[in-house]
N, CA, C and O atoms as CSV, one atom per row, in Angstrom:
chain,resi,resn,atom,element,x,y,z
A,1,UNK,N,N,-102.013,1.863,91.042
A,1,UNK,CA,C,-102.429,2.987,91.860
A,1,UNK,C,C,-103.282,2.479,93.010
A,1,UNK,O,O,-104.139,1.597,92.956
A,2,UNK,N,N,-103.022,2.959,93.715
A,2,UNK,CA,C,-103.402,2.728,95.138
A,2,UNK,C,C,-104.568,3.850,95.991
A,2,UNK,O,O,-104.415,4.968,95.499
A,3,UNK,N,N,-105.312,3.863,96.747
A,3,UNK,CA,C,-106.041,5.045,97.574
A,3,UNK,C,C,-104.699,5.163,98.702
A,3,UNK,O,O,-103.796,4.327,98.712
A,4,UNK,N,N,-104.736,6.045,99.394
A,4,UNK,CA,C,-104.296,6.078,100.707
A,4,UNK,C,C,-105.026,7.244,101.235
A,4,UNK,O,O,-105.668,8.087,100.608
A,5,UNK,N,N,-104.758,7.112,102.827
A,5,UNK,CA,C,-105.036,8.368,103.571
A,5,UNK,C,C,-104.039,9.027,104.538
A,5,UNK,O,O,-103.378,8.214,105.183
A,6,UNK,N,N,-103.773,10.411,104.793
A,6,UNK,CA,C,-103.154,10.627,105.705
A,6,UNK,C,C,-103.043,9.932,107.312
A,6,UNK,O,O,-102.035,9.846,108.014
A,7,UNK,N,N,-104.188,9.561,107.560
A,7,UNK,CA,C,-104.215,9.127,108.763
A,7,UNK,C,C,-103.651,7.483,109.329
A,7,UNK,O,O,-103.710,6.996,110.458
A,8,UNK,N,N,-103.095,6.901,108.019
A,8,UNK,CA,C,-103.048,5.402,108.370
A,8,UNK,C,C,-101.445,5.594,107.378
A,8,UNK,O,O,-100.640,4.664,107.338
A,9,UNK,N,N,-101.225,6.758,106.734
A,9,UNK,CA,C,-99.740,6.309,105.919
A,9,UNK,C,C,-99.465,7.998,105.115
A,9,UNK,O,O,-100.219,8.537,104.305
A,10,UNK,N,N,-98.483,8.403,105.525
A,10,UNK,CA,C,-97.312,9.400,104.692
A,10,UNK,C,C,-96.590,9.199,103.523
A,10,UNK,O,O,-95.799,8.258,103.461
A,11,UNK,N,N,-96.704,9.726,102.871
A,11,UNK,CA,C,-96.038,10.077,101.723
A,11,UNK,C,C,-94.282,10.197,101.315
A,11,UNK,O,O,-93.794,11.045,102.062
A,12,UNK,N,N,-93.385,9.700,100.516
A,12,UNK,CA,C,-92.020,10.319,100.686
A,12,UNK,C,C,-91.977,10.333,99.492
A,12,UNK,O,O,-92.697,9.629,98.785
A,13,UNK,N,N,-91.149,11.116,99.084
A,13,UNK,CA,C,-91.032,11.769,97.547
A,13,UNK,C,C,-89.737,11.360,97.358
A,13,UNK,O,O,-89.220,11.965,98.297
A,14,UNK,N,N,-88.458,10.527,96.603
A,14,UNK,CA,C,-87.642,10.098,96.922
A,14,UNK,C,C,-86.730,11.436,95.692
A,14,UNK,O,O,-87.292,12.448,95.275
A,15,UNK,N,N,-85.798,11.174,95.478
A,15,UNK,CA,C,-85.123,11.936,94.958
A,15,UNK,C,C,-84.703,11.923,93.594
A,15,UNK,O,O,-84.329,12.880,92.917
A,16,UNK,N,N,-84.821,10.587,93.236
A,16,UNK,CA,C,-84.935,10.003,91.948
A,16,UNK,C,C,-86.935,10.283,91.754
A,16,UNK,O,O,-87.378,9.925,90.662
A,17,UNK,N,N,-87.536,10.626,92.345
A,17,UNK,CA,C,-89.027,11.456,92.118
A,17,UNK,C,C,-89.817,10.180,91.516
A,17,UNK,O,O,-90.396,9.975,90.449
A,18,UNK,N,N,-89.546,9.298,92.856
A,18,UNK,CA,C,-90.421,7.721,93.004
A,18,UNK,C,C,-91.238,8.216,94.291
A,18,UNK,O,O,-90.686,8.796,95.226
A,19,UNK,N,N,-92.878,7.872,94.238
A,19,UNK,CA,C,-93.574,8.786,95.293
A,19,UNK,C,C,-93.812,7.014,95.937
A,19,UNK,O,O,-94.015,5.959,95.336
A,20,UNK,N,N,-93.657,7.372,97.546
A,20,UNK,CA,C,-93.667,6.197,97.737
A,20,UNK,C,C,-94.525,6.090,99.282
A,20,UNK,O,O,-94.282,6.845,100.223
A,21,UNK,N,N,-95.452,5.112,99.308
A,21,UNK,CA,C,-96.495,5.095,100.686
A,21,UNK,C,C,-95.540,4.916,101.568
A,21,UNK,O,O,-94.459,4.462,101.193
A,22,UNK,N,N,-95.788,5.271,103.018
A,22,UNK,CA,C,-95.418,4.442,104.274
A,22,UNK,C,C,-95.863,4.298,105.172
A,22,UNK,O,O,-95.869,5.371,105.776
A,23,UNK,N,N,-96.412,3.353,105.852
A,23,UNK,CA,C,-97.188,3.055,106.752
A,23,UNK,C,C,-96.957,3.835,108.430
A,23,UNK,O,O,-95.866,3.725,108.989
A,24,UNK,N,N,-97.636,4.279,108.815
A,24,UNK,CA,C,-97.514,5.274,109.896
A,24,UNK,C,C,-97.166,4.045,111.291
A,24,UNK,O,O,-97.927,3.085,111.411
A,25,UNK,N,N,-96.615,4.127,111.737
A,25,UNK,CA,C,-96.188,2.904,113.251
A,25,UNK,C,C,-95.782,3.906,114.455
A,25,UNK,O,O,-95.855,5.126,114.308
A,26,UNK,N,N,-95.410,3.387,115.484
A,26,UNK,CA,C,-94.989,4.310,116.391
A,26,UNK,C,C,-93.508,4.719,115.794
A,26,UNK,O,O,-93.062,5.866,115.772
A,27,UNK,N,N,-92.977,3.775,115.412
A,27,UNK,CA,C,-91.728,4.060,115.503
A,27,UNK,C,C,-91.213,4.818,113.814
A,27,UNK,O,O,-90.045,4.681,113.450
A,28,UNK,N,N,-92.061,5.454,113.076
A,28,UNK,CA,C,-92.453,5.755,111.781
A,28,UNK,C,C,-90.874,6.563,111.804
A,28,UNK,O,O,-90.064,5.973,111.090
A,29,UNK,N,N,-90.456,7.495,112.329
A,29,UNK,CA,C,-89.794,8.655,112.115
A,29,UNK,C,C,-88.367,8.101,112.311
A,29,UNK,O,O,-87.514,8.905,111.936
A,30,UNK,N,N,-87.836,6.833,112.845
A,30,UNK,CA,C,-87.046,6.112,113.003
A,30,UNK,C,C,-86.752,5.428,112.150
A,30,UNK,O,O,-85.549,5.380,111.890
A,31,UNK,N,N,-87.664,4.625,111.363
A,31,UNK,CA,C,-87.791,4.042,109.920
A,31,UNK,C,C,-87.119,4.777,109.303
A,31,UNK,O,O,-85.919,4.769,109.028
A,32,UNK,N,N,-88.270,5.723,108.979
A,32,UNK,CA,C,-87.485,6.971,108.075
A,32,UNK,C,C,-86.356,7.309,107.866
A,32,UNK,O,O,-85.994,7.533,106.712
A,33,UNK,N,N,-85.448,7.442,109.003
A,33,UNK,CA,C,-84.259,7.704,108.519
A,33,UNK,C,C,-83.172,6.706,108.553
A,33,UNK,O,O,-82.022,7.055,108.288
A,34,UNK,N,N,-83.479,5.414,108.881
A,34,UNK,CA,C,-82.255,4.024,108.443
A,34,UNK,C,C,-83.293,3.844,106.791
A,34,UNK,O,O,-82.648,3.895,105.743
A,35,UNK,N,N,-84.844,3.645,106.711
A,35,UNK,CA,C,-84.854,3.425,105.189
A,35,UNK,C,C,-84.632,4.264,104.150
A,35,UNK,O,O,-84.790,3.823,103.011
A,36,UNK,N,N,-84.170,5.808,104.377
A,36,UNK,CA,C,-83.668,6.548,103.612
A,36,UNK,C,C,-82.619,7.105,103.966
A,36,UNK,O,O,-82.310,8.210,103.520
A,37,UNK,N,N,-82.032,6.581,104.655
A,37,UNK,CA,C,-80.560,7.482,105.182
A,37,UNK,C,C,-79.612,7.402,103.814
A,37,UNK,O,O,-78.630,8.132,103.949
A,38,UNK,N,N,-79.632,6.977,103.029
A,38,UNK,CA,C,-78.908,7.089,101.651
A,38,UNK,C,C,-79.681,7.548,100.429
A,38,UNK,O,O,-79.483,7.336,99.232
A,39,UNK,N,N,-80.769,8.347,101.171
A,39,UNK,CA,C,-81.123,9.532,99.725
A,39,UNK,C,C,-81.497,10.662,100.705
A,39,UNK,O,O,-82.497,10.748,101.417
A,40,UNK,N,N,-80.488,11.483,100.577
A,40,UNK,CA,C,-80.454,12.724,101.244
A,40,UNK,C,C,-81.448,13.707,100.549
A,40,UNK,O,O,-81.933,14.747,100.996
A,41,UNK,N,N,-81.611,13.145,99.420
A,41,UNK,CA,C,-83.087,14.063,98.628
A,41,UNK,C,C,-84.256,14.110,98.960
A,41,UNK,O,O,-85.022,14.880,98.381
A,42,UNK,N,N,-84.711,13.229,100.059
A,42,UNK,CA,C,-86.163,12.927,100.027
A,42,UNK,C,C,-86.979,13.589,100.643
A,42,UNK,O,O,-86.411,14.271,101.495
A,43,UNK,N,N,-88.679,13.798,100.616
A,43,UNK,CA,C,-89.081,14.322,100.891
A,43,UNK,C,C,-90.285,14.066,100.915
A,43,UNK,O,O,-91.081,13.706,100.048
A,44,UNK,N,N,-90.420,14.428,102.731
A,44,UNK,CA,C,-92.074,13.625,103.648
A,44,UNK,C,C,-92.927,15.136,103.116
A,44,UNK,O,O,-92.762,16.355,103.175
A,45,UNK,N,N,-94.113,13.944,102.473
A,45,UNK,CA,C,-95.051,14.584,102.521
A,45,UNK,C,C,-96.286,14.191,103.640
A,45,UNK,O,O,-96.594,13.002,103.710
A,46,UNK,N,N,-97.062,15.264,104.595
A,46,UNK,CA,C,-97.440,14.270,105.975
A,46,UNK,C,C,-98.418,15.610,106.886
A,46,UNK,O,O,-98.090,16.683,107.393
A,47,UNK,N,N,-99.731,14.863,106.751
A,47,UNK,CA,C,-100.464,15.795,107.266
A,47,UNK,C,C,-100.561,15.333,109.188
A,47,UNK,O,O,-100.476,14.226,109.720
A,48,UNK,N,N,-100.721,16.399,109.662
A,48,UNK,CA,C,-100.964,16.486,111.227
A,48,UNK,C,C,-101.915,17.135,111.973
A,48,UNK,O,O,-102.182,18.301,111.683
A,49,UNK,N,N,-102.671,16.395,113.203
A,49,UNK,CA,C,-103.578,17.355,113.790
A,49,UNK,C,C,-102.910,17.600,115.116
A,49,UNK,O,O,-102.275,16.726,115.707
A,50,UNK,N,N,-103.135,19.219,115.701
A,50,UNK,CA,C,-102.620,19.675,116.704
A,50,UNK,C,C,-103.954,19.833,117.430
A,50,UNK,O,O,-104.968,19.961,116.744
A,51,UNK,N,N,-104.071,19.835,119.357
A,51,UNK,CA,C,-104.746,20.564,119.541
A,51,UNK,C,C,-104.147,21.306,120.862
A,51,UNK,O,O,-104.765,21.960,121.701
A,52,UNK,N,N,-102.762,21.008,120.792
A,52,UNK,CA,C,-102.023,21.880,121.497
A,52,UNK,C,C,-100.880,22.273,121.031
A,52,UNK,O,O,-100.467,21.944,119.920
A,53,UNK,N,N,-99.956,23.383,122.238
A,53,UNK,CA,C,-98.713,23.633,121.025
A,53,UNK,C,C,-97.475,22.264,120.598
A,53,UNK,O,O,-97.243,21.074,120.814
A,54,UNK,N,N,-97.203,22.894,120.209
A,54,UNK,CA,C,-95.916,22.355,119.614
A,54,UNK,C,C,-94.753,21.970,120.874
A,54,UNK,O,O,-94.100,22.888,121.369
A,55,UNK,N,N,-94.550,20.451,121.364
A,55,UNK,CA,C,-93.495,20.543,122.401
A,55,UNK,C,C,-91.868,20.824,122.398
A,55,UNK,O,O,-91.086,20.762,123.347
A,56,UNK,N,N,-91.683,21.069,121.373
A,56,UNK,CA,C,-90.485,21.100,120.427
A,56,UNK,C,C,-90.036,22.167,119.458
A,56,UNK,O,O,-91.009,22.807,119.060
A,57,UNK,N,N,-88.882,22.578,118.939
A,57,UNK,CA,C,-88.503,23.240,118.120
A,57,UNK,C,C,-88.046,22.150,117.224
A,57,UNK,O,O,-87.715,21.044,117.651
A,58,UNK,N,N,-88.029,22.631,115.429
A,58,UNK,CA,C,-87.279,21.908,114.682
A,58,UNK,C,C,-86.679,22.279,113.644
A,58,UNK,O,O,-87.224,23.352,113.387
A,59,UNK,N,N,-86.046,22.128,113.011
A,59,UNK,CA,C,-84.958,22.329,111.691
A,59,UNK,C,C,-84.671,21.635,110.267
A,59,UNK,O,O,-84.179,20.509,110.203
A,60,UNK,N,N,-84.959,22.264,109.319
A,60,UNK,CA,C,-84.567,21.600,108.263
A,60,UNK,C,C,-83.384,21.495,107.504
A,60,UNK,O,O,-83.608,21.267,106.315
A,61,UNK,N,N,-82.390,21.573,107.763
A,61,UNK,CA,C,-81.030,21.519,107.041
A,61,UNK,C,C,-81.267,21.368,105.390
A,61,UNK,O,O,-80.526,21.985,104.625
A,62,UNK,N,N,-81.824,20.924,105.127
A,62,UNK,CA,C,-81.718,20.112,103.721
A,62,UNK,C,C,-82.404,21.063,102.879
A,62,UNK,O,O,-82.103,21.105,101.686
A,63,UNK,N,N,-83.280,21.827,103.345
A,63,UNK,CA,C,-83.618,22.591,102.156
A,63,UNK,C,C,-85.325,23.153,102.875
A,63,UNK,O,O,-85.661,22.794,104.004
A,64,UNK,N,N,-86.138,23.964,102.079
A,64,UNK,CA,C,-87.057,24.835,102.500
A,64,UNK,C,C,-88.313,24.257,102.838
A,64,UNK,O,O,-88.691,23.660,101.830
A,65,UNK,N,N,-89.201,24.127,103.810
A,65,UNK,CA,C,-90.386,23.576,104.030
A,65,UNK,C,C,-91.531,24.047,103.728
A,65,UNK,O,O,-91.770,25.204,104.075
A,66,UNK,N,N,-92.600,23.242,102.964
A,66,UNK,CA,C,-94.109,23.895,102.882
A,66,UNK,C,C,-95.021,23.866,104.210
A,66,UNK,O,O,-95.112,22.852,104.903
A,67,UNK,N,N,-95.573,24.863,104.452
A,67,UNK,CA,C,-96.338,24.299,105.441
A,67,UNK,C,C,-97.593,25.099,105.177
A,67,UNK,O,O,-97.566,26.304,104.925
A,68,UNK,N,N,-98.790,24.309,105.252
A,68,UNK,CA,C,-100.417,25.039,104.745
A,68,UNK,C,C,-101.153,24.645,105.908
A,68,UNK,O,O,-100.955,23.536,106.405
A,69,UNK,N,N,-101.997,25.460,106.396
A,69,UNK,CA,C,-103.299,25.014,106.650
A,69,UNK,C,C,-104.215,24.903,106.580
A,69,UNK,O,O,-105.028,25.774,106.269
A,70,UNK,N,N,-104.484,23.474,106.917
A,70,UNK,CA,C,-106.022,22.942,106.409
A,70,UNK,C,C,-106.905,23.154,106.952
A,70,UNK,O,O,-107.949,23.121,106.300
A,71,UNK,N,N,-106.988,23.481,108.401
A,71,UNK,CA,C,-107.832,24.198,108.808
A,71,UNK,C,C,-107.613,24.770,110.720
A,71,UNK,O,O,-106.596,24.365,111.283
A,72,UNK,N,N,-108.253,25.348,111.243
A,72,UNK,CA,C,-108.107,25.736,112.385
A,72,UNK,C,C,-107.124,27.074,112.635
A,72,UNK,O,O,-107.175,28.026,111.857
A,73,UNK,N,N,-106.176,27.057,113.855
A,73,UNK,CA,C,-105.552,28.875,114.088
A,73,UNK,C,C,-104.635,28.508,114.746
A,73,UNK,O,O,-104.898,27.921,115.796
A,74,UNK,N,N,-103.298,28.712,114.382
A,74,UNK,CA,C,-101.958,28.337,115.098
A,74,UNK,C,C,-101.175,29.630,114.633
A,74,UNK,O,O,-101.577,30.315,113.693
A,75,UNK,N,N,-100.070,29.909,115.329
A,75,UNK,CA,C,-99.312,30.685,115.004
A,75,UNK,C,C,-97.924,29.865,114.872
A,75,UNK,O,O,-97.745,29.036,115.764
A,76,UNK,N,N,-97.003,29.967,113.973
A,76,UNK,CA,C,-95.906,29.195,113.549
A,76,UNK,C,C,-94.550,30.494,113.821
A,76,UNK,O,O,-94.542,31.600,113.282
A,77,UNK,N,N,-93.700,30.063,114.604
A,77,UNK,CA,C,-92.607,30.933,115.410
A,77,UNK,C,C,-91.739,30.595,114.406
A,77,UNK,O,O,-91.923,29.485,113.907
A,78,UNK,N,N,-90.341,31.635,113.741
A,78,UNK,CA,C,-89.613,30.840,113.185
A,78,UNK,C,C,-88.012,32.071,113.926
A,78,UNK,O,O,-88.025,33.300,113.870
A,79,UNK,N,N,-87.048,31.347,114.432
A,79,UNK,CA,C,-86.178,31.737,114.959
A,79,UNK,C,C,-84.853,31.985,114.185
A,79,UNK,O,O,-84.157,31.011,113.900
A,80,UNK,N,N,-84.531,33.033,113.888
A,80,UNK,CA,C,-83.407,33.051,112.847
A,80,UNK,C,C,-82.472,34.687,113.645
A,80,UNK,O,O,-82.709,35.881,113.825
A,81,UNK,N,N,-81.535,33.840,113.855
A,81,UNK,CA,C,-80.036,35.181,114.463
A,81,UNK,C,C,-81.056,35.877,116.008
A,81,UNK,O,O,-81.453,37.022,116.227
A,82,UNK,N,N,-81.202,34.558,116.849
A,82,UNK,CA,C,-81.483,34.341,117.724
A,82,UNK,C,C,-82.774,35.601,118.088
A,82,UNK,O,O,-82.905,36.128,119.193
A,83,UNK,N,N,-83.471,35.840,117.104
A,83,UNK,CA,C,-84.951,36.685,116.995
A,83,UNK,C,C,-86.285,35.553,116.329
A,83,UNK,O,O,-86.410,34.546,115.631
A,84,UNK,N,N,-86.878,36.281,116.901
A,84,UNK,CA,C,-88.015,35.100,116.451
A,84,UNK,C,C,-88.677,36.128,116.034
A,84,UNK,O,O,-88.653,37.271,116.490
A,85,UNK,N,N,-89.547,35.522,114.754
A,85,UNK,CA,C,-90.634,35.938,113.902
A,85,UNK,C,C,-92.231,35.032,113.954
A,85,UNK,O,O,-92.447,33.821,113.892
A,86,UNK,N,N,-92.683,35.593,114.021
A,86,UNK,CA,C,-94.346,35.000,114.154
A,86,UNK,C,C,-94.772,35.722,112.665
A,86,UNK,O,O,-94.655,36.829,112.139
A,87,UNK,N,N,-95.486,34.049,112.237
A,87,UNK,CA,C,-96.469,33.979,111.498
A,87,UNK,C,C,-97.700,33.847,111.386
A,87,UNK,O,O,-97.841,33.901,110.164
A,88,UNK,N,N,-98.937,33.676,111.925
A,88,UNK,CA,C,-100.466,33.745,112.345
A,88,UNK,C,C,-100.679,33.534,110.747
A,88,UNK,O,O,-100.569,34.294,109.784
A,89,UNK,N,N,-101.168,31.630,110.950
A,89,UNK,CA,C,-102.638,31.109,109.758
A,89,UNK,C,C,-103.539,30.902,110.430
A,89,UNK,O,O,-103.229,30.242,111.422
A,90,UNK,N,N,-104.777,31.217,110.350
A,90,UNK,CA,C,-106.349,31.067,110.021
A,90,UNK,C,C,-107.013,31.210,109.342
A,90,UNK,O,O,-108.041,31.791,109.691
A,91,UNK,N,N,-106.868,30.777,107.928
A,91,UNK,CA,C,-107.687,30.756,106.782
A,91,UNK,C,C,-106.856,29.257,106.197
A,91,UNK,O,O,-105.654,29.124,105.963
A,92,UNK,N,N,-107.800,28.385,106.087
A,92,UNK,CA,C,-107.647,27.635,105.417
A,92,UNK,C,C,-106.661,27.965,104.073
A,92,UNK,O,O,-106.614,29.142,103.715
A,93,UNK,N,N,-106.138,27.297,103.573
A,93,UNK,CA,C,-105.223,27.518,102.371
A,93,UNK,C,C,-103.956,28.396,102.743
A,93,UNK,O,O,-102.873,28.240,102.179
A,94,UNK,N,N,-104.145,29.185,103.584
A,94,UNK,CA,C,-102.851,29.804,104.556
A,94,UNK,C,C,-101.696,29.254,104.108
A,94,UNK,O,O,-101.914,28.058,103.918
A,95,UNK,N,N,-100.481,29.558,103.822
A,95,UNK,CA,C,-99.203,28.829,103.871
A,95,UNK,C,C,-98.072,29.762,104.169
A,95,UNK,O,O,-98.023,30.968,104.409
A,96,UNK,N,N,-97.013,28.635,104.057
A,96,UNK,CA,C,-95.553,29.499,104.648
A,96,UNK,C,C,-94.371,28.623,103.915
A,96,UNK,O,O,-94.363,27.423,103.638
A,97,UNK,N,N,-93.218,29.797,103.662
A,97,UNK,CA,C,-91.904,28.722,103.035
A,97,UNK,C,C,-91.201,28.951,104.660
A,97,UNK,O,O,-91.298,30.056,105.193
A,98,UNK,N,N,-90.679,28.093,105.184
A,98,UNK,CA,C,-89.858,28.180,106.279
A,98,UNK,C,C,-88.627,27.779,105.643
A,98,UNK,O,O,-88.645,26.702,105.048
A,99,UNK,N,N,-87.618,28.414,105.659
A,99,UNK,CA,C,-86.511,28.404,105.125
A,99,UNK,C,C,-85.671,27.338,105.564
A,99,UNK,O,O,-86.130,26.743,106.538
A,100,UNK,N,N,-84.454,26.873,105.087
A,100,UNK,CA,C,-83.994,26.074,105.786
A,100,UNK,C,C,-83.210,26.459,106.637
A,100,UNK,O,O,-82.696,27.577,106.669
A,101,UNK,N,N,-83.011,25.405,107.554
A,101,UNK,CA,C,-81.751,25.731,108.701
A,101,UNK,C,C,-82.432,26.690,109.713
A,101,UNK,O,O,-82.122,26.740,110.903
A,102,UNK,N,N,-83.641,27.643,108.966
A,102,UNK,CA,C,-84.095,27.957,110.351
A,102,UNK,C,C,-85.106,27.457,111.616
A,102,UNK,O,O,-86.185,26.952,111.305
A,103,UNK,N,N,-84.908,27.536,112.404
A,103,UNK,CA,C,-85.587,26.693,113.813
A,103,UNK,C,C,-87.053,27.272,113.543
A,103,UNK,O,O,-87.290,28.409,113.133
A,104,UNK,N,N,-88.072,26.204,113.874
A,104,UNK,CA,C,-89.407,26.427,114.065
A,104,UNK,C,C,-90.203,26.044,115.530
A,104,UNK,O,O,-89.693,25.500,116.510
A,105,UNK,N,N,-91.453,26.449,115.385
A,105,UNK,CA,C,-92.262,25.894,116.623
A,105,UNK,C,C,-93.481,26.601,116.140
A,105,UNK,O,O,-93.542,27.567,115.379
A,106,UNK,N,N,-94.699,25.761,116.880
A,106,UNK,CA,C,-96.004,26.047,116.425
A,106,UNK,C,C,-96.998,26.265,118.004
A,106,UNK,O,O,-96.926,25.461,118.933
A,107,UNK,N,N,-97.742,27.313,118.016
A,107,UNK,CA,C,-98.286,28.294,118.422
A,107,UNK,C,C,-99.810,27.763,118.634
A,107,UNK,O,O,-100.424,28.776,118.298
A,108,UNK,N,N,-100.737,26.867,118.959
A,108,UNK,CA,C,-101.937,26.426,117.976
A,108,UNK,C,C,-102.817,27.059,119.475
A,108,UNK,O,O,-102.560,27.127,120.677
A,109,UNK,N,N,-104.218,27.526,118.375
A,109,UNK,CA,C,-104.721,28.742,119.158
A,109,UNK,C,C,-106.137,27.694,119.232
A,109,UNK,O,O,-106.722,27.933,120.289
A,110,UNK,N,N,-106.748,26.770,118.544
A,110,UNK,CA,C,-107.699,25.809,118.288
A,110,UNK,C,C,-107.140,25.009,117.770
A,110,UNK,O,O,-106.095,25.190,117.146
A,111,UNK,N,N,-107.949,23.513,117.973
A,111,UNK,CA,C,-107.471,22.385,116.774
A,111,UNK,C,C,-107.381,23.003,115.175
A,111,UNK,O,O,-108.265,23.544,114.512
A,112,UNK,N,N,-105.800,22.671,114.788
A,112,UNK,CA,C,-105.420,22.557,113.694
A,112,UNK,C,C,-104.824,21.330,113.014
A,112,UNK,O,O,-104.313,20.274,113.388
A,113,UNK,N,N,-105.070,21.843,112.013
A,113,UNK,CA,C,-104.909,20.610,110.736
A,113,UNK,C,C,-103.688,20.784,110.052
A,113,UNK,O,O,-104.130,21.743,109.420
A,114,UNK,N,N,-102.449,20.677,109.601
A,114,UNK,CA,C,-101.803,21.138,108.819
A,114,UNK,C,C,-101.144,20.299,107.635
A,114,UNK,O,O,-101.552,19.141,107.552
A,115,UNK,N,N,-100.291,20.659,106.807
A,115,UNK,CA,C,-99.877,19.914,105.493
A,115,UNK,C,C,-98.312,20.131,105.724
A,115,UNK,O,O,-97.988,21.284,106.010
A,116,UNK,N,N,-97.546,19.406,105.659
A,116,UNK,CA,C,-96.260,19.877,105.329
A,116,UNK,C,C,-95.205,19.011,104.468
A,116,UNK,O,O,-94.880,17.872,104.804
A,117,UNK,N,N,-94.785,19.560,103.509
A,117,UNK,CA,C,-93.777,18.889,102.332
A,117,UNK,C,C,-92.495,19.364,103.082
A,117,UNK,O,O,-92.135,20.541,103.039
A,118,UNK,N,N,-91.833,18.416,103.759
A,118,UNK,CA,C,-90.647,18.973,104.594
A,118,UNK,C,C,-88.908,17.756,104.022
A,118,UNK,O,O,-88.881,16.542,104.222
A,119,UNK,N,N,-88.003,18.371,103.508
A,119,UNK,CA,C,-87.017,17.951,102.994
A,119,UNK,C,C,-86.455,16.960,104.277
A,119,UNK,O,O,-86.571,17.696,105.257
A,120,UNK,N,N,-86.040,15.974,104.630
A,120,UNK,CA,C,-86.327,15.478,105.178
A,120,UNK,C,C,-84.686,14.939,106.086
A,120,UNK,O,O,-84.498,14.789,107.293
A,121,UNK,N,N,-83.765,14.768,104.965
A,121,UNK,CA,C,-82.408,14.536,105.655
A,121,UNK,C,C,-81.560,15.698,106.333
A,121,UNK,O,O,-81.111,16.758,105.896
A,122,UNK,N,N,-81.517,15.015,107.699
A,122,UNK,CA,C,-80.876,15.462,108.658
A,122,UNK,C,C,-81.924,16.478,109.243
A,122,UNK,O,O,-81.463,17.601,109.448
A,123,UNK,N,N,-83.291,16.282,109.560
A,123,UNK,CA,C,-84.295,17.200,110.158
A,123,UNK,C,C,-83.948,16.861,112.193
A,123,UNK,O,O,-84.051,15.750,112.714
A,124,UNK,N,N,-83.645,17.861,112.763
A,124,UNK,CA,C,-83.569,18.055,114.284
A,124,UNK,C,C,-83.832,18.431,114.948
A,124,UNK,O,O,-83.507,19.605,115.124
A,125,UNK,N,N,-84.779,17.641,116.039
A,125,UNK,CA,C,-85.754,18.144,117.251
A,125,UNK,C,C,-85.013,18.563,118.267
A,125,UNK,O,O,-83.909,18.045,118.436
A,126,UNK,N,N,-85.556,19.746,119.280
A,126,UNK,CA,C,-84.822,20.210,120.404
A,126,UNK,C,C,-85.592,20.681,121.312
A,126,UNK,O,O,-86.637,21.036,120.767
A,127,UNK,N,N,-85.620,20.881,122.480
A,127,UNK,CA,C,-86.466,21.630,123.557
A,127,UNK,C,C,-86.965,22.988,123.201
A,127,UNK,O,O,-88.045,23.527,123.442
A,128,UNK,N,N,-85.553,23.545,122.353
A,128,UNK,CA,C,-85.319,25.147,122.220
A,128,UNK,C,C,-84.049,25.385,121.299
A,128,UNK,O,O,-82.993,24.797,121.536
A,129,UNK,N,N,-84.162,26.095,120.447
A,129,UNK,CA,C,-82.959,25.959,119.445
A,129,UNK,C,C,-81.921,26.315,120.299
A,129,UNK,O,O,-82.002,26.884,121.388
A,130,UNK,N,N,-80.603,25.789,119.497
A,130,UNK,CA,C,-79.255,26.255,119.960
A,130,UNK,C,C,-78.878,28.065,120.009
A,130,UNK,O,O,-78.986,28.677,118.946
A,131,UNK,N,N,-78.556,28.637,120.954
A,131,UNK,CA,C,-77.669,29.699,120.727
A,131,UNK,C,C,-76.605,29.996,119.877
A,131,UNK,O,O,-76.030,31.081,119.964
């Protein structure tokens, strides 16, 4: 057993449910998917600080995302049959299931902190979801 911290290394939960460190680099999210591109099960566990919005929309194909916050005020957009829904956390412990397949984006109203257990194969960034 090991210490770790969010800030120097992420978490992946593999699918065979081997919890495994990984060292955070620039190129971390690239890793990620050539060193697990053959376990479509896995799953980043990986805290983040915002203190602006979100430049991006994203997607989980693979299955449903946790997302909590740890602290601060964001609002989390989630786009499904081209309508968007707003969610507003500010209470610590706050959370959300974001379903899969549907498009997200984050809203952040102060520095926030957040948690997210996000399924991880085939996850896709975009300017703005597809029509």
């Amino acid at each position: 057993m090991n210490k770790s911290n969010f800030a120097s290394e992420f978490a992946i939960l593999t699918s065979d449910r081997q919890l495994i460190a990984k060292r955070l680099s620039p190129t971390f999210y690239q890793e990620l998917e050539t060193e697990f591109a053959s376990d479509d099960g896995h799953i980043l566990i990986s805290q983040h600080h915002f203190t602006e919005d979100w430049p991006t929309w994203e997607v989980h194909p693979s299955g449903d995302e946790f997302v909590t916050l740890i602290e601060g005020n964001m609002t989390l957009v989630l786009r499904q049959d081209n309508q968007d829904k707003t969610l507003h956390l500010n209470q610590p412990g706050d959370h959300v299931r974001v379903p899969a397949g549907v498009w997200h984006t984050a809203k952040t109203h102060a520095p926030t902190t957040m948690l997210f257990v996000t399924p991880g194969a085939g996850t896709l960034n975009a300017a703005s979801p597809p029509i």
